[in-house]
N, C-alpha and C positions, 0 to 999 in steps of 0.2 A: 308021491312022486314029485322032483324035485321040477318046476315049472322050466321050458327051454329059453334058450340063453336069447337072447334080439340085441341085433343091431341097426341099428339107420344111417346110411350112409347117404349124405348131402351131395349127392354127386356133380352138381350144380349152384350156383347163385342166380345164374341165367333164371328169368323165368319172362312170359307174355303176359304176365298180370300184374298189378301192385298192390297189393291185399292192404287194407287198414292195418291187422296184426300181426304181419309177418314178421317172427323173431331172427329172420335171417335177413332182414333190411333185402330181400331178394329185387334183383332185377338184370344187371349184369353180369356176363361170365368175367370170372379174372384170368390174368395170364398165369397164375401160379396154381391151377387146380389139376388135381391127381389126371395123368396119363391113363390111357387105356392100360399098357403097360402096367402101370405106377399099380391102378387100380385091381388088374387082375392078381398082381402080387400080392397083395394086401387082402384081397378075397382068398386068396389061397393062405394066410396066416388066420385069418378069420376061424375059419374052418380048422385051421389048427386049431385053435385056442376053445374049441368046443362047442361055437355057436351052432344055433338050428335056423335061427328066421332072418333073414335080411331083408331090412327095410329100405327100396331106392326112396331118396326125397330127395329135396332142392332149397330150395327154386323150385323149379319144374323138370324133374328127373327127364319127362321125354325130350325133352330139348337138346339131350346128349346124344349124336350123330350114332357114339358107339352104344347105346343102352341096351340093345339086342345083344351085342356080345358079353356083355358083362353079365349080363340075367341070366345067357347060357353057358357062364362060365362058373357062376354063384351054383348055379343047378345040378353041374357037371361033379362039386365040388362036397354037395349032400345038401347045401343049402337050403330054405324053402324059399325063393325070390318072391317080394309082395313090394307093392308101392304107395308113395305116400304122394295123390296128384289131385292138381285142379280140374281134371279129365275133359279139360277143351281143348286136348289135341291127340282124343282117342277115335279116330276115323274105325270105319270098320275092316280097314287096311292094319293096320295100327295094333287093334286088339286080338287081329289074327296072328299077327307074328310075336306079339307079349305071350300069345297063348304057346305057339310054336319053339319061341325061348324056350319056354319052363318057368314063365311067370305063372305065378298060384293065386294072386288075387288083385283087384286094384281098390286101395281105401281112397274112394272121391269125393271132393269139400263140397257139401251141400248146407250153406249157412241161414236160408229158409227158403220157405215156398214161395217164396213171394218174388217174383222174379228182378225187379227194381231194385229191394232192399240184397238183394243176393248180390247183385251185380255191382251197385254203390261200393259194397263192402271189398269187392273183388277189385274194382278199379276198370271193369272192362264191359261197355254197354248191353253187348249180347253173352258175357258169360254165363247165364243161366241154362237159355236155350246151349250154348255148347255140351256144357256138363251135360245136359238131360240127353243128349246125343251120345256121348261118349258114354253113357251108361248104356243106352240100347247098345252101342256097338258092341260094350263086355257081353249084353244078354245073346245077342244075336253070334256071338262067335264061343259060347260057352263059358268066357272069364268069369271066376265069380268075382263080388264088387262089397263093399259094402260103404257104407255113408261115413263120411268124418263132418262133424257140426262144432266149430265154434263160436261158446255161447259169450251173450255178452246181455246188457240191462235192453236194449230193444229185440235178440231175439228168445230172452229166455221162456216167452210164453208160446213159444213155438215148438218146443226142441221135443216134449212126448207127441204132439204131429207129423214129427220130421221120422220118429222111430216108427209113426204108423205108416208112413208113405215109404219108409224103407222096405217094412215089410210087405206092402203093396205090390214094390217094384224088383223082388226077389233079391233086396240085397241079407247077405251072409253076417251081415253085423251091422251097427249104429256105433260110433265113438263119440262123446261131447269130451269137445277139449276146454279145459274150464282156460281161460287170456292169464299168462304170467308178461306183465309188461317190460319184454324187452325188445330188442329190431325195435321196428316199428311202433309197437305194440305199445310204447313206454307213452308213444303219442294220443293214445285212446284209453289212459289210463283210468279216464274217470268210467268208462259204460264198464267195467268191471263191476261183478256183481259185491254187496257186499257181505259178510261172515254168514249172517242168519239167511239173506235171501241165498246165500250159496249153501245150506243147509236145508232149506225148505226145496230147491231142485233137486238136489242129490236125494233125497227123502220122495219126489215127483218120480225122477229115474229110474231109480230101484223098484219104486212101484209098478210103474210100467214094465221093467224089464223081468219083473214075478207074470207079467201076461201075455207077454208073445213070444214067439217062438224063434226066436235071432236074440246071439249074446249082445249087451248093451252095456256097454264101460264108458265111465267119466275118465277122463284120461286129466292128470296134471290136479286130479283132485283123490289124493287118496285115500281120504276118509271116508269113502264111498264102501269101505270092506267094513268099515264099524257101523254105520248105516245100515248097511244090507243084513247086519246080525242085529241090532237093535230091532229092526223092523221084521225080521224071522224070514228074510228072502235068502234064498241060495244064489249063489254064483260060482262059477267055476273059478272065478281070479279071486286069490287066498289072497295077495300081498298088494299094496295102492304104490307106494312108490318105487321102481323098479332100480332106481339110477346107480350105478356101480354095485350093484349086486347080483344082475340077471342083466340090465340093458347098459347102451353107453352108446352114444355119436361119433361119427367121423367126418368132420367139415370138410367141405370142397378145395381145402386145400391141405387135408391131412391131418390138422389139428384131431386130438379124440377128446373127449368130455364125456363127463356123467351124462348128460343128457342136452337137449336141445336147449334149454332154457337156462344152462348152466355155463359161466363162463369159465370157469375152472378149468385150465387143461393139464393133463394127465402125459402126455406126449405127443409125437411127431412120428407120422409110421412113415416118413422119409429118413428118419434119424435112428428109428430102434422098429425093429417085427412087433403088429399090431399083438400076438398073444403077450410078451414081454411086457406090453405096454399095460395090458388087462392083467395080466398078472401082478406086477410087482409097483403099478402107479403112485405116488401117494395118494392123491387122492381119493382113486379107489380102496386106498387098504383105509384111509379115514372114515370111509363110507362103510364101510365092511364090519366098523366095530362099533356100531347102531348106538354111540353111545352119546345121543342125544341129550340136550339140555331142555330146561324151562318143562314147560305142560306136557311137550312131545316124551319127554326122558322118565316121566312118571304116570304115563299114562296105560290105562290098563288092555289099550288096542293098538300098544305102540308095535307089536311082533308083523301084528296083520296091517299096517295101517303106512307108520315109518314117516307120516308128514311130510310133504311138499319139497323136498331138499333144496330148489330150485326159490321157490318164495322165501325159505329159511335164509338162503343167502342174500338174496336180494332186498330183504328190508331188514338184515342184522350185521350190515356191512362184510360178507363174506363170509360167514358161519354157515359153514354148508350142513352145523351139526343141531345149529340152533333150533327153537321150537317154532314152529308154521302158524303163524298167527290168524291164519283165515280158518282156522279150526272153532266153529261153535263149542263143541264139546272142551276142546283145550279153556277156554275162554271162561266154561264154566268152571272147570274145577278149579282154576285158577283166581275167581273170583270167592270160591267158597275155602280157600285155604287164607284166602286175605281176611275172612268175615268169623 
C-alpha cells in the first residue's frame, strides 16, 4: 500500500522564539503571507491533488490569529490536520479548541531534558517549563502529541532518553530530526554530527526503536531504512527521503518546494492551483526519476533509502540528484570501488 501523500504548510515566519537551527531564519511575520482566503484555497487544491496529512508549521503555526479555521477547514476537506510547534503556546484553552478544530496530533520540539540546554537552544529562558506545559495541556484535553528532537554533537547522548521520556509521558511518537545547515542553522554548522557518528545514532535509534512501543523516525536522515534492514529491525516507514515524491512544502508566502531544507521552488500557488504545481513542477518531475548520481545511483538501498535530496544539493551546488555524502555506507563502497 502506497504510503499517503504529506504536506507542511509554513503558515507563518512569526514565531516567540529564535531557535539556534531554524531553517526558516523564523521570527517575523511578513506582509506577503498566504490570506486566510489565500490559504483556504489552497487547502482546497491540496485535497484535490490527493493529499492525506497536512502538517501546520512555521515559525510558530499558533501564532496565526486564524489557525482554528484553517485546521477546521483542512478537516472538513478529508485532511488529517497535525502540527509542527514549540508547544509554548499550548494553554489548556488552546488544546481544547486544536482538539475541537479537527486537529489529530501536536509534534512538540523537546531538544533535551535538561531544561538550560533546551532553552539556550530555543532562545527563550523558560521554554522548557512551557513546552512540558503545553504537553500536559494535549494530555489533559485528549490531543495526542508526540516529541520532535533536534539532534546535534551536545545532544546526541541524549536523544534514546528523550524516546524513553516520550514514552513515559504518553507521547504517540519520537522524531530526531538529523540539522541540514540552512536558516539559521548554516550558523551552527560545526555541532552537526559527523558521517560515522551519524551512523553509530541511526544504528542507537533503530535499536531502541526495536524496544518500545511508539514509532521512532530519524527524519532528514534517510538511511535509517538501510540501517533498520541491516540491523533486522522492522518499521513501518519503507522509504527515508520523501521529498517530491509523497511530501513537499508551502512557505508562508506560497512558495512550494521538495521539502523544508530545499531551496528549489517548484511554483507559486498565487500563480498556478497547488495540484498543478505537484503535478507537472520540474522539479518534482526531476525528483520523481530517482535517477541519482555518485554512491546514491548505485547503491543497493537506493529504492528504500533515496539519500538526503536536501544535503545532495547543498554541498553539490544544487544537484538535488547528487549523491548524500553524509552516507557511511555510500562512503564505503565508494571507497572500495577506488581500492
Amino acid at each position: 500500500m502506497r504510503a499517503p501523500m504529506i504536506v507542511s504548510w509554513m503558515t507563518t515566519n512569526q514565531c516567540n522564539l529564535k531557535c539556534a537551527h531554524c531553517y526558516q531564519d523564523a521570527e517575523e511575520a511578513t506582509d506577503k503571507e498566504l490570506s486566510t482566503d489565500e490559504g483556504k484555497k489552497m487547502i482546497d487544491e491540496i485535497a484535490r491533488a490527493g493529499f492525506k496529512v497536512m502538517i501546520f508549521s512555521g515559525g510558530e503555526p499558533l501564532m496565526r490569529p486564524d489557525i482554528y479555521e484553517l485546521v477546521a477547514h483542512a478537516a472538513e476537506n478529508g485532511l488529517r490536520p497535525v502540527f509542527g510547534s514549540n508547544g509554548t503556546l499550548i494553554t489548556p484553552k488552546v488544546a481544547v479548541r486544536l482538539k475541537e478544530a479537527g486537529a489529530c496530533a501536536m509534534g512538540i520540539s523537546v531538544d533535551s531534558l535538561d531544561a538550560d540546554k533546551h532553552d539556550k537552544f530555543r532562545g527563550l529562558p523558560n521554554a522548557h517549563d512551557l513546552t512540558m506545559a503545553g504537553i500536559e495541556a494535549c494530555r489533559q484535553a485528549g490531543l495526542p502529541f508526540q516529541l520532535h528532537t533536534t539532534v546535534v554533537d551536545w545532544n546526541r547522548d541524549e536523544v534514546c532518553a528523550i524516546t524513553d521520556f516520550a514514552v513515559e509521558i504518553g507521547a504517540i511518537a519520537h522524531y530526531v530530526f538529523f540539522l541540514i545547515p540552512v536558516g539559521r542553522g548554516k550558523f551552527i554548522q560545526e555541532t552537526s554530527l559527523q558521517v560515522l557518528e551519524n551512523e553509530r545514532l541511526l544504528c542507537d535509534i533503530m535499536t531502541k526503536a526495536s524496544q518500545v512501543p511508539i514509532d521512532v523516525k530519524p527524519t532528514c536522515a534517510p538511511q535509517f531504512t538501510r540501517v533498520a534492514k541491516q540491523l533486522g529491525v522492522e518499521t513501518r516507514f519503507t522509504r527515508g527521503c520523501l521529498a517530491g515524491l509523497t511530501y513537499c512544502v508551502v512557505g508562508s508566502e506560497g512558495i512550494v518546494r521538495p521539502c523544508a531544507y530545499m531551496t528549489e521552488e517548484a511554483g507559486d500557488v498565487r500563480e498556478q492551483p497547488f495540484d498543478e504545481i505537484w503535478k507537472t513542477g520540474p522539479v518534482f518531475e526531476k525528483l520523481r526519476t530517482q535517477a541519482y548520481s555518485g554512491s546514491c545511483g548505485t547503491c543497493d538501498y537506493r529504492d528504500g533509502c533515496g539519500g538526503c535530496r536536501a544535503r545532495a544539493a547543498y554541498y553539490h551546488d544544487g544537484d538535488i540528484l547528487a549523491q548524500d555524502d553524509y552516507c557511511a555506507h555510500g562512503l564505503r563502497c565508494s571507497d572500495e570501488q577506488r581500492s
